[in-house]
C-alpha positions as CSV (number, residue, x, y, z in Angstrom):
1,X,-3.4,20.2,111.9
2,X,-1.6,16.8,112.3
3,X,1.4,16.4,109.7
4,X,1.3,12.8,108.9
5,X,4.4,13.0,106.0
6,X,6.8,11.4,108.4
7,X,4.6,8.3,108.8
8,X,3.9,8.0,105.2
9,X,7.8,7.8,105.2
10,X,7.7,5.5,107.6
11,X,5.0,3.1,106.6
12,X,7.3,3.7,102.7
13,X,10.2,2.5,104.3
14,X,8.2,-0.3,105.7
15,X,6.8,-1.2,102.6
16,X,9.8,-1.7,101.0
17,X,11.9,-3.8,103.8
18,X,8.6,-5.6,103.5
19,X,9.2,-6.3,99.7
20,X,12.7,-7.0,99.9
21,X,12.2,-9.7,102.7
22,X,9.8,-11.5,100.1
23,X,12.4,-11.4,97.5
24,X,15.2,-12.0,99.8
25,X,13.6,-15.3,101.7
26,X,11.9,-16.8,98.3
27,X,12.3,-19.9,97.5
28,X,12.5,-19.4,93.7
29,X,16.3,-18.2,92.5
30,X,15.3,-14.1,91.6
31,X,18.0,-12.8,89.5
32,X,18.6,-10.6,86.3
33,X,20.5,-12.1,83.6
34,X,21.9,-9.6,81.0
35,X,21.9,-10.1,77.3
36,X,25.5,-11.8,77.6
37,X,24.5,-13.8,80.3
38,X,25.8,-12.2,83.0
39,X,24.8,-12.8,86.6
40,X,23.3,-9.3,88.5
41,X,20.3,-8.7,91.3
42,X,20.6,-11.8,92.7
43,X,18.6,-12.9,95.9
44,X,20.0,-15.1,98.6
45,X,18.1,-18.0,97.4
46,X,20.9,-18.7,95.0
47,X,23.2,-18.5,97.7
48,X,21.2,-21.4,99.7
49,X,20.9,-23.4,96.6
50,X,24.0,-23.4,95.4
51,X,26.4,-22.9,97.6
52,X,28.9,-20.3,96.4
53,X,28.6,-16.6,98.4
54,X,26.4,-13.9,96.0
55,X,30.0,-12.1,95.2
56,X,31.1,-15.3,93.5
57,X,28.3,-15.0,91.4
58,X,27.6,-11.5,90.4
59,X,29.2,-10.4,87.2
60,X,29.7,-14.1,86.2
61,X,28.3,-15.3,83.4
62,X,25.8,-18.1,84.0
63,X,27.1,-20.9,81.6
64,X,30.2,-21.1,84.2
65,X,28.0,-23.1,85.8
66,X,26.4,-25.0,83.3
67,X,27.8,-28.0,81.7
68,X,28.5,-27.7,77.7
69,X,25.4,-30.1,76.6
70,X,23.0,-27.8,78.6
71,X,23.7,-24.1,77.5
72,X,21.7,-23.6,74.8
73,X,19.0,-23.6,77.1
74,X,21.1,-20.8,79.1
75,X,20.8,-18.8,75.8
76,X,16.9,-19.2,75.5
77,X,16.8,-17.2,78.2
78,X,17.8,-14.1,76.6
79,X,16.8,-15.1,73.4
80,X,14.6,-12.0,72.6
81,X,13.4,-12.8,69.3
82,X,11.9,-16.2,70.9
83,X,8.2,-17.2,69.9
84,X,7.8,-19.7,73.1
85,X,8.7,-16.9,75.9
86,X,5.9,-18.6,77.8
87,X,7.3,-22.3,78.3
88,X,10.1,-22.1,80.9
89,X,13.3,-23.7,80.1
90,X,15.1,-26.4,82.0
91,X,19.1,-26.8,82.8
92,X,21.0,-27.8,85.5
93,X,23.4,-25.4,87.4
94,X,26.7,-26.7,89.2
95,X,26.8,-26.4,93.2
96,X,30.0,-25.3,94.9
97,X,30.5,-29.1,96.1
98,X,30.6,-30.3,92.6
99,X,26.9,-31.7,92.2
100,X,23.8,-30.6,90.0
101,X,20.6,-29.5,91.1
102,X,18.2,-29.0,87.9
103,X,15.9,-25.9,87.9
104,X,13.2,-25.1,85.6
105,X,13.7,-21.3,84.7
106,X,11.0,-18.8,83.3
107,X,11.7,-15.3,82.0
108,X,10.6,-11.9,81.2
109,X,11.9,-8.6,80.0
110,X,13.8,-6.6,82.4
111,X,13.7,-2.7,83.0
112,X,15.5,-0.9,80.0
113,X,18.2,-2.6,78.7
114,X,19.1,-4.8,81.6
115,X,18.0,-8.2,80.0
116,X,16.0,-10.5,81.4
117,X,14.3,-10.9,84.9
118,X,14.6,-15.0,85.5
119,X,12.5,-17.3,88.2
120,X,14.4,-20.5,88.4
121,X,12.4,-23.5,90.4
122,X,14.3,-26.4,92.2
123,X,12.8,-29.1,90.2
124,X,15.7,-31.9,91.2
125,X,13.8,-34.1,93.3
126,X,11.0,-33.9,90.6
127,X,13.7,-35.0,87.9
128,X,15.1,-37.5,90.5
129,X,11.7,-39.4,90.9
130,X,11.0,-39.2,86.6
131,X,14.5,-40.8,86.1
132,X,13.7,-43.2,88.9
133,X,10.5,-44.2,87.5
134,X,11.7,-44.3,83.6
135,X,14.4,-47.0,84.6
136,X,11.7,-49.2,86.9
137,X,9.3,-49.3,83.9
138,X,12.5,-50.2,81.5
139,X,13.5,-52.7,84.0
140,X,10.2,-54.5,84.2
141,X,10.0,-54.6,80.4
142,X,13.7,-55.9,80.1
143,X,12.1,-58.7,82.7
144,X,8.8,-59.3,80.4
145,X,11.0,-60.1,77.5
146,X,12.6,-62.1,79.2
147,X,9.6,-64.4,80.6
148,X,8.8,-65.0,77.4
């Protein structure tokens, strides 16, 4: 009789270098934020993203990268008591060269007492385009008023 327990191990092991490339190379920002929104678990997106190396990161708390007028946003992320869980939130972070990139951040409870497991989306160029359109259609009113 065959004993296949070391290649259930193996095919295990497998499995879960498997999983932790898909976190590791996703393009979302994977991360757990703790109730005082501190920085832990992060995947190597945010390192792509932003710029700074993960050990920067962990242990920080996330509005030391967020500008004053945006952290309440930051804090509806571990806002527990929150009736609109569902609708993601949307802040900019600050890269290690100075600029913004705005992501739009969704959220669920993590494992015990962690805090929360957060999924933030790129969503600059998206922001980039709105803000672009918004100030052609202000411009072409500003020129009908204008005309007439």
């Amino acid at each position: 009789m065959e004993n296949f327990a070391g290649s259930e191990k193996t095919m295990e092991d497998f499995g879960r270098r498997r999983e932790d490339w898909v976190i590791e190379e996703s393009p979302l920002l994977l991360g757990i934020v703790t109730l005082d929104l501190r920085l832990k678990n992060l995947n190597r997106t945010w390192e792509r993203a932003l710029g700074y190396p993960r050990a920067v990161l962990l242990g920080k708390p996330l509005t030391r990268f967020i500008d004053q007028g945006e952290q309440a946003g930051a804090l509806m992320l571990v806002n527990t008591h929150s009736s609109v869980e569902a609708r993601p939130i949307e802040f900019s972070l600050r890269c290690n060269d100075g600029s913004y990139k705005c992501f739009e951040w969704e959220r669920r409870p993590a494992r015990g007492e962690e805090g929360m497991f957060i999924t933030g989306r790129d969503i600059t160029e998206r922001k980039k385009m709105e803000t672009t359109a918004n100030l052609q259609r202000y411009l072409q009113a500003k020129k009908a008023e204008r005309s007439t």
